[in-house]
N, C-alpha and C positions, 0 to 999 in steps of 0.2 A: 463288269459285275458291280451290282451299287450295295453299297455297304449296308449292311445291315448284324443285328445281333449277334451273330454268329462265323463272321468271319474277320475281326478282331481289327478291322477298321473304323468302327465309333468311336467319338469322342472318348465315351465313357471305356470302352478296353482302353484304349489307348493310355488314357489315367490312370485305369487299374492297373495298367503295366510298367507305368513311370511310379506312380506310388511304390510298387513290388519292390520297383529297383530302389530308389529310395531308402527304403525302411533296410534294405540287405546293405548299402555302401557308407550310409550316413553322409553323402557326399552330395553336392548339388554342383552340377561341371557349369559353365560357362563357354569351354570352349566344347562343340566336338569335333571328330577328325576321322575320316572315312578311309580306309586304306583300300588302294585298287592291286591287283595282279601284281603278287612278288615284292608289294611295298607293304606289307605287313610288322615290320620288324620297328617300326613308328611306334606302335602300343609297346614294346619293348620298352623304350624308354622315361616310358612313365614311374612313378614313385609311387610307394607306399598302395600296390594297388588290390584292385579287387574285381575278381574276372568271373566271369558268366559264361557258360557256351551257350549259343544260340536255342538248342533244345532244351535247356533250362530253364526259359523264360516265358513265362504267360504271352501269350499270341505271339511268338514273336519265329520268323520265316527260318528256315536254315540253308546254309551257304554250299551248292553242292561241286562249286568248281575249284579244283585244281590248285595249289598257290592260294587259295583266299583257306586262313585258317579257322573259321566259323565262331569266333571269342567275339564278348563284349569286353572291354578294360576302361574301370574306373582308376584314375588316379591323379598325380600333378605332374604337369611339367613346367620345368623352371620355377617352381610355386604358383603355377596357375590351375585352378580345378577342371581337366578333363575327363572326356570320355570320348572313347575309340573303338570303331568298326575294325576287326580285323575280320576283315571279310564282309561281301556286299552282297546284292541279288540282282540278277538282271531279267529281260524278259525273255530270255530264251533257255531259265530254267523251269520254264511252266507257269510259274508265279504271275494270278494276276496286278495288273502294273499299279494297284493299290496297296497290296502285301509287299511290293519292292519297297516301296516308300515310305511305309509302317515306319522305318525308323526315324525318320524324320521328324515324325509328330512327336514321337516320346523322347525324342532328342528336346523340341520347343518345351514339351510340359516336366521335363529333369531341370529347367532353367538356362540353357544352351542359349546362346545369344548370337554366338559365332561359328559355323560351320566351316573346314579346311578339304579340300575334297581330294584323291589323287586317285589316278587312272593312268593306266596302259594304251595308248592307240598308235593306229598306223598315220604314219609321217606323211600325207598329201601335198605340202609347201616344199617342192623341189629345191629347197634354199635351210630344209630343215634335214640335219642329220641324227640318224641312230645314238641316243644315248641326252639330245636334246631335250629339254623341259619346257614345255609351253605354257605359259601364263593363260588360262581362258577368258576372252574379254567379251564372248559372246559363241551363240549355239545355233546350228540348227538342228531340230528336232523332228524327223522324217518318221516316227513312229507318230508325233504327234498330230502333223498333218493329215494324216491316216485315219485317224481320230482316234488313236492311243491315248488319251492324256491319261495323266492318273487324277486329275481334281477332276472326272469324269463324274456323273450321277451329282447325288444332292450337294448341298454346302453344306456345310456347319460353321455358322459365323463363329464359335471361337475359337476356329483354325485360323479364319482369315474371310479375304470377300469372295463373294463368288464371280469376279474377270480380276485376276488381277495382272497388273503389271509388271510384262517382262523384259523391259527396255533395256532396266536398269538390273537387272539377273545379275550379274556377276560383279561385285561391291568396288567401285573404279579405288576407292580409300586403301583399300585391301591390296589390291595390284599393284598398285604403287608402292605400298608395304611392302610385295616380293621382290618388287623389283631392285630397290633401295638395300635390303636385305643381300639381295643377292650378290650385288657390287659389293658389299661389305664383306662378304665373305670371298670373293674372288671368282662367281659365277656366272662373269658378264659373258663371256665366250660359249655359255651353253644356255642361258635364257631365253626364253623366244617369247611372244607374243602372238597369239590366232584365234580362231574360231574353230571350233571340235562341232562335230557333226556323229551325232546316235544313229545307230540304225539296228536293228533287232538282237542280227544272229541269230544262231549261232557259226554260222559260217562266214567264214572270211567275203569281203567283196571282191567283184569283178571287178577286172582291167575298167571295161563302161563303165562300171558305176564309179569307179576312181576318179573317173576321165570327167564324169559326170560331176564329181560332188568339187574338184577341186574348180572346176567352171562355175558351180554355186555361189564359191567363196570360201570351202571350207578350208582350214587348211591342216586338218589333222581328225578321225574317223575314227569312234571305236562302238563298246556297247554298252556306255553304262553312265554314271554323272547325273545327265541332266535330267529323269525324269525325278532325282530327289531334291537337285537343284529347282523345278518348281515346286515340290511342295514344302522345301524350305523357305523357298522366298516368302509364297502363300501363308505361312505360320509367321513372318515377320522375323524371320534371321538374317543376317547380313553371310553371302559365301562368297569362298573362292576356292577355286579349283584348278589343279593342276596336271596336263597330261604326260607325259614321259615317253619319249619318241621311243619306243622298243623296236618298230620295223620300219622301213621305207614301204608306202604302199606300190603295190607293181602298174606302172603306168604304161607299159611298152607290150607291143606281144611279143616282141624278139626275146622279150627278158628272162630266162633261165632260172629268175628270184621266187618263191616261193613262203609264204606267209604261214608262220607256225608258234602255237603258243609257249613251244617250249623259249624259243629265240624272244619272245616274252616276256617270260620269267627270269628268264638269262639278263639279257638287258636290265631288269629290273632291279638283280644281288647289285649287278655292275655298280647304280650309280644310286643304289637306298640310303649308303650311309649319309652323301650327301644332299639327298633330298630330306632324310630326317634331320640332318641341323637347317636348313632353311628353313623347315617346319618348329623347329623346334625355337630356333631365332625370334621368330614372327610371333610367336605365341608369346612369349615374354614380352613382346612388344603393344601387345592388343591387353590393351586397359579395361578394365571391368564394361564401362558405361560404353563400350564401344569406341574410345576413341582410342588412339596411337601416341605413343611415344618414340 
């Protein structure tokens, strides 16, 4: 679908609805922070805040799965000015793959510099267990190949160009932040490093396609991330993203295992508190102009 007047993908909505927010928070964030399945409790920890639900906002999508609580939250963490997704869209809640990403843009034009992303997926690296955290240093994007993209239809140069550069998608400055971060707080034992691989949904994947994507490269599968990871990059934000092993995918046919969202969200309470202080960590640590302390 290509943007046009009337389905709140123009520049100009896009503005209208970052000014909207604006004028109601008085706040301009720098960082924002995307919460996936069951890691919602991230915008919790914000200060002094000021919250929107989803249908309260000019063009903006609403969140109809499970575990994602449909809120925007402006506020500070550690004294730094955020704003937070509790709750995402992905494309197999009907939404076309331009309306998932809507928020991205009014994240660039709120003044956002730095995007934090986290996500629920299934564990494809036989060497990664349930309750692991993967650092993303890179994607593949099987809806994209498909020809899903969402920077599909025209440009607008002042989002960004129209091919851009996705080498460097996931900000290496950033990862090394986690990483560092993580040893600091005692995390070394559950941090991992891989590549996360989208694919539609809404149904879990086959044993082949498991068999299939972990032969790719990937080493961890879910539905969501990366199609706003490019039209963040596209807007000139620097991200990084985090997956959270909630299930083993099933690689065997003997295997009895069974893939379920509630095991999920479960996995999710398990280890949110600590994926909000590494989040929370990090963010104290990203300096205005982008760089690290």
């Amino acid at each position: 679908m290509f943007p046009d007047a009337n389905t709140g993908y123009t520049y100009e909505d896009c503005k209208a609805t970052a000014d909207w927010l604006l004028t109601q928070t008085g706040l301009s964030p720098l960082v924002g922070i995307v919460c996936g399945s069951g890691l919602g409790g991230l915008a919790d920890l914000l200060k002094d805040q000021v919250v929107f639900n989803y249908k309260d906002i000019p063009n903006f999508p609403q969140s109809t799965v499970h575990g994602h609580a449909g809120r925007l939250v402006f506020g500070t963490l550690k004294g730094r000015a955020c704003v937070c997704m509790q709750g995402r869209f992905h494309l197999y809640e009907g939404y076309p793959i331009q309306k998932i990403t809507l928020p991205m843009r009014i994240f660039k034009l709120l003044g956002v510099e730095t995007v934090l992303m986290t996500n629920a997926a299934g564990g494809l690296n036989q060497d990664f267990k349930v309750g692991d955290v993967m650092i993303i240093k890179d994607h593949l994007n099987m809806p994209g190949l498909a020809g899903n993209n969402p920077l599909s239809g025209p440009n607008d140069e002042r989002f960004g160009v129209r091919f851009p550069c996705m080498s460097d998608a996931y900000d290496r400055e950033l990862q090394q932040l986690a990483l560092d971060v993580g040893q600091d707080l005692g995390y070394g034992d559950f941090l991992r490093e891989g590549v996360y691989c989208v694919l539609g949904g809404p149904s879990f994947e086959t044993i082949a396609e498991c068999r299939m994507l972990s032969k790719l490269g990937a080493d961890a599968v879910g539905m969501s991330t990366v199609h706003e990871v490019i039209v963040a990059r596209h807007c000139g934000m620097r991200v990084l993203a985090l997956s959270l092993i909630t299930n083993q995918a099933v690689m065997d046919y003997d295997s009895e295992e069974k893939a379920n969202h509630e095991e999920v969200l479960e996995t999710g309470k398990q280890r949110a508190e600590q994926l909000e202080r590494l989040i929370s960590t990090m963010v104290a640590r990203i300096e205005h102009n982008n760089n690290y302390v």
